[in-house]
N, C-alpha and C positions, 0 to 999 in steps of 0.2 A: 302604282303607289305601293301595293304589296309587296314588292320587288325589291325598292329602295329600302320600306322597313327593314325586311330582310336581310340586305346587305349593311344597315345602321346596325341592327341588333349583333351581327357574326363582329363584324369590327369589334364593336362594346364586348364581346364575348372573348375575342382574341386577342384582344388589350387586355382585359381582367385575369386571362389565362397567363398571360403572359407576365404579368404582375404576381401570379399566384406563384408559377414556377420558379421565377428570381427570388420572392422572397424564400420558398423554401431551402433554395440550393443557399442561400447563405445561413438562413437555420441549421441545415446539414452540416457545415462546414462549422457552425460555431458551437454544433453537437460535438464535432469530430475534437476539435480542440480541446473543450473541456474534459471527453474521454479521455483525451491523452494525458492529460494535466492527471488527472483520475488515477492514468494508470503508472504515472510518475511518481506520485502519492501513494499508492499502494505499495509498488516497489520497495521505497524508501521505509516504511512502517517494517514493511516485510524482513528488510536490511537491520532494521534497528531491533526489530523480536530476536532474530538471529543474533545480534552481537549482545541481548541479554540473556539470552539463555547460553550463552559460551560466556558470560560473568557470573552468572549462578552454578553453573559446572566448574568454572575455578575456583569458585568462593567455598562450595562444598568439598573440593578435593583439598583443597587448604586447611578446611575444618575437619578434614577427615585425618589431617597429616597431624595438624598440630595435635589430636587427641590421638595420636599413635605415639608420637614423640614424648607425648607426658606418660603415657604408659611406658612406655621401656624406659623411661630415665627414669621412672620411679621406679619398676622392680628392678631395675641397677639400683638406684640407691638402697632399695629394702636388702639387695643381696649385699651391697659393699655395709651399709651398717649391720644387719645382723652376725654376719662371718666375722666381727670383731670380736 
């Protein structure tokens, strides 16, 4: 009769194993997924930091142009009115 238990118990043991491993490996896989999604997400932020710091470098070289442009079109004009 110890025998039989034995063999009831390893069954129940190897069906619950066996239940444990399938669920993990779809846990795995629906880890795996989500990292990817993660790492598509990241990407993209990463994309989009990148094309604002290349709009604050244009915005600032613009602002650096227009305040060069008002300087020399004013000491032109201070040189063209004063020389009159």
């Amino acid at each position: 009769m110890a025998e039989k238990d034995t063999q009831v118990n390893l069954a129940v043991y190897m069906e619950r194993l066996d239940s444990y491993i399938s669920s993990q490996n779809a846990l795995n896989e629906n880890l795996s997924k989500n990292l990817e999604k993660v790492e598509t997400k990241v990407d993209d932020i990463s994309q989009w930091r990148s094309k604002m710091y290349g709009a604050k470098s244009i915005l600032a070289a613009l602002g650096i142009l227009v305040v060069h442009t008002t300087a020399v079109m004013g000491s032109f004009l201070a040189i063209v009115t004063f020389n009159k």
